[in-house]
C-alpha positions in Angstrom: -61.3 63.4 -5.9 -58.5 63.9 -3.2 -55.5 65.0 -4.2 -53.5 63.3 -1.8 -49.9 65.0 -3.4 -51.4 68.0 -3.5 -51.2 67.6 0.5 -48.3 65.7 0.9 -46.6 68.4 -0.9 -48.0 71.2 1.1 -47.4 68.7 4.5 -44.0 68.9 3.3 -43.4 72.4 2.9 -45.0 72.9 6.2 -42.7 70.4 8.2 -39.5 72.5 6.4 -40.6 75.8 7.4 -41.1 74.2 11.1 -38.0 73.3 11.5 -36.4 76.6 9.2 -37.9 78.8 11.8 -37.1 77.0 15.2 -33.3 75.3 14.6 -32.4 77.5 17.6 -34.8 75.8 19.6 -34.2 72.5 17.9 -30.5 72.7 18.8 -31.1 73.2 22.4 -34.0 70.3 22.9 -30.8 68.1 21.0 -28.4 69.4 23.3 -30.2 68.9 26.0 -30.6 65.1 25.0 -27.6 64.3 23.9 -25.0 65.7 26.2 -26.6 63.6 29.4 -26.9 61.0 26.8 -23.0 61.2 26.9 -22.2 61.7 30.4 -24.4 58.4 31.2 -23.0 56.3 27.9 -19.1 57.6 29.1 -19.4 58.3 33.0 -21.5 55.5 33.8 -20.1 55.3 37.9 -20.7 59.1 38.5 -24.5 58.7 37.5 -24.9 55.3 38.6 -26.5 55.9 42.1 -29.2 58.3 40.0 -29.5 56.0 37.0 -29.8 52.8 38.6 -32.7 52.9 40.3 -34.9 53.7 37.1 -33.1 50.9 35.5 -34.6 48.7 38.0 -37.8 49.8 38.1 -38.2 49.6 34.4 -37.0 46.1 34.3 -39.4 44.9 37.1 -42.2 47.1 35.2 -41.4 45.0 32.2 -40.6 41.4 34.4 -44.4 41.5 36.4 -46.1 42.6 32.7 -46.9 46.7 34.0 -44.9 47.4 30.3 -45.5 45.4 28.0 -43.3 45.1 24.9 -46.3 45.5 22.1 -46.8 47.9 20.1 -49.6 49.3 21.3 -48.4 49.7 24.8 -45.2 51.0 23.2 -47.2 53.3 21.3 -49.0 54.4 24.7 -45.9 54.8 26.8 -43.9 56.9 23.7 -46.8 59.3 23.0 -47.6 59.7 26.8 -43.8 60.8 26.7 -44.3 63.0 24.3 -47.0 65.2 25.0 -45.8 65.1 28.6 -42.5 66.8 27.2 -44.4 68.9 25.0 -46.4 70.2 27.8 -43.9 70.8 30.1 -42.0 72.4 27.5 -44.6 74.8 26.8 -44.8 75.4 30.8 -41.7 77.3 31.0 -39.5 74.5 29.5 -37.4 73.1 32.6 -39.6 70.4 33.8 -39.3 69.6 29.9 -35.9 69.8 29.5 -35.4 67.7 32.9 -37.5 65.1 31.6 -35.4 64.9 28.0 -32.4 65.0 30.0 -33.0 62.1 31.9 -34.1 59.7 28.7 -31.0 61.1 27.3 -29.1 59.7 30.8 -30.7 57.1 30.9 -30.5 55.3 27.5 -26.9 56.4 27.4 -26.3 54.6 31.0 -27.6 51.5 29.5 -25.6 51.1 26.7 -22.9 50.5 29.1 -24.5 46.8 30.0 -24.2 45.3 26.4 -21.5 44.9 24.1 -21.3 48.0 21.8 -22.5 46.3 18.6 -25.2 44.4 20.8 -26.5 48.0 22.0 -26.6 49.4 18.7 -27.9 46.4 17.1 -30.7 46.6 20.1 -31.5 50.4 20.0 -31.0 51.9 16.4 -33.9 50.2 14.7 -36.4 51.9 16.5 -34.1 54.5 18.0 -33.5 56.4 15.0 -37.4 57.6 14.9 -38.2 57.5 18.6 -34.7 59.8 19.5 -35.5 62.0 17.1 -39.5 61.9 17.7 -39.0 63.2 21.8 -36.1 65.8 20.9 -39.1 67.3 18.6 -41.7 66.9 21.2 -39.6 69.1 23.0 -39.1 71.7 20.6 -42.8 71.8 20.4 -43.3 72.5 23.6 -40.6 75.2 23.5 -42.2 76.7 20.0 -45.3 76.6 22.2 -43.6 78.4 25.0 -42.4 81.0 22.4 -45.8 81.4 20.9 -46.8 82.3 24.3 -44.3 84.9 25.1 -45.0 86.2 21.7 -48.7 86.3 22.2 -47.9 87.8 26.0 -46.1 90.7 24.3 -48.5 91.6 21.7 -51.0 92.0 23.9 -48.9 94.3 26.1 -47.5 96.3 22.7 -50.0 95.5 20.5 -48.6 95.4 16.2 -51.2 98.1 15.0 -50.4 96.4 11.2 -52.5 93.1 12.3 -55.9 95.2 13.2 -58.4 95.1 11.1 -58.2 99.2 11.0 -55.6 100.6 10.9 -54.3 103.8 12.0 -50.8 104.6 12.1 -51.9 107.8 15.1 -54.2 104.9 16.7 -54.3 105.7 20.3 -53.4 102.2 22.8 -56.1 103.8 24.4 -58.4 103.1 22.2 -57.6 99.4 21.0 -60.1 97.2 22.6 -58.9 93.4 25.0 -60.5 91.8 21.9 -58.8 93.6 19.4 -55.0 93.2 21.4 -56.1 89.3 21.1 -56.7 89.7 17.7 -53.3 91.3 16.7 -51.5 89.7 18.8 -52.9 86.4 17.4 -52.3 86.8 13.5 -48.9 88.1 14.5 -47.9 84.8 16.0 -50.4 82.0 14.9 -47.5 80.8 12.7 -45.7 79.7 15.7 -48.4 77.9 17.4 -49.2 75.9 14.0 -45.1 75.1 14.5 -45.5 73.5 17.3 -48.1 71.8 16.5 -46.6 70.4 13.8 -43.6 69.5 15.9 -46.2 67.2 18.2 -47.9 66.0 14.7 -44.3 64.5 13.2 -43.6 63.4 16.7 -46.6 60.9 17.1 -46.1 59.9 13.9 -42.6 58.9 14.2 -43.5 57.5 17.8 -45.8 54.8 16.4 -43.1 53.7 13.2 -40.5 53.1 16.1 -43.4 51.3 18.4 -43.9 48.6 15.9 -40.4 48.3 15.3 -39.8 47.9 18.7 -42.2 45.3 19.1 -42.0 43.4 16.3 -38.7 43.9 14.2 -35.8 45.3 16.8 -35.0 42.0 18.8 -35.3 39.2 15.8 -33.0 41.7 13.7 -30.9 42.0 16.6 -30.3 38.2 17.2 -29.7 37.2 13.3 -27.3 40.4 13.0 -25.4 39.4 16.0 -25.2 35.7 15.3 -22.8 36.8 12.4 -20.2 38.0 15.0 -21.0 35.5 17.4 -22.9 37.6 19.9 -25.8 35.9 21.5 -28.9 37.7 22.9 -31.5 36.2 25.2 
């Protein structure tokens, strides 16, 4: 029989020592979310002739049916997102951070067309797991970037501690390609599994806030707002 804690436990333990290991890079994927996610939310006429545009082709995506507001074309859209900023991030991490960047602009611009309680009534259902879920797609892709830096290095100065024999007057000379890939591999493997586990967490968040998108957000925003007298179409 399965022992289903068993793994949920060790799932667990794996998810803190992901995050224990990479707040740096954590820090910087929030960062680089959050303070365009201000600048569009507080300097909305600065960004506007940027912003504006996307805001309009989004709304004519979702007006002639190109996105649809289910949850599985949610679902689609949010996890094509995130491995697209996983990838990126892995790819030197600009294009990655650019990307981020601009949902953080973006979602922050828009709150400046509703009513404050409207916006949060409208965003933070779903926006509390899909926020978090692309910051951590991000730091994936960066853990992924580090693994390969790491992996990069060890090849070039090879940890003698993670061959197979070892020999503490072991000529470089000597070490084999296959044996640098080796090392170089059980030295950092740890990170890759990271940030894997970074994209892992992030689907799974990704499809809790698709079907809250689709199917909870808007009917609990209409019945909280009626209570203050704030319609929503």
């Amino acid at each position: 029989m399965v022992d289903i804690k068993h793994y949920l436990i060790v799932a667990k333990d794996e998810i803190k020592s992901a995050f224990s290991h990479n707040k740096g890079l954590l820090l910087l994927a929030t960062l680089i979310f959050v303070v365009p996610f201000l600048i569009g939310y507080f300097c909305p006429e600065q960004v506007s002739s940027y912003v504006q545009p996307i805001s309009d082709a989004f709304e004519e995506n979702i007006a002639n049916g190109t996105v649809q507001l289910t949850t599985q074309s949610l679902f689609v859209n949010n996890v094509t997102v995130a491995f697209i900023l996983y990838a990126l991030g892995a790819l030197g991490g600009l294009l990655g951070a650019v990307i981020l960047g601009n949902n953080g602009l973006f979602i922050g611009y828009t709150g400046t067309r509703f009513d404050l309680l409207a916006y949060g009534a409208l965003v933070i259902p779903h926006g509390i797991f899909e926020i978090p879920a692309i910051i951590i797609a991000t730091t994936g892709g960066f853990a992924l970037l580090s693994f390969v830096l790491r992996f990069i290095w060890g090849l070039i100065s090879p940890d003698y501690s993670y061959l197979d024999i070892f020999d503490p007057y072991f000529s470089k000379v000597k070490i084999t390609i296959g044996q640098r890939f080796t090392a170089s591999f059980r030295q950092n493997k740890n990170k890759l599994k990271e940030s894997f586990i970074f994209l892992c967490l992030a689907v799974v968040l990704l499809i809790i806030a698709a079907f809250i998108e689709a199917n909870i957000t808007v009917p609990f925003a209409k019945v909280f707002l009626s209570f203050f007298g704030i319609g929503i179409a």
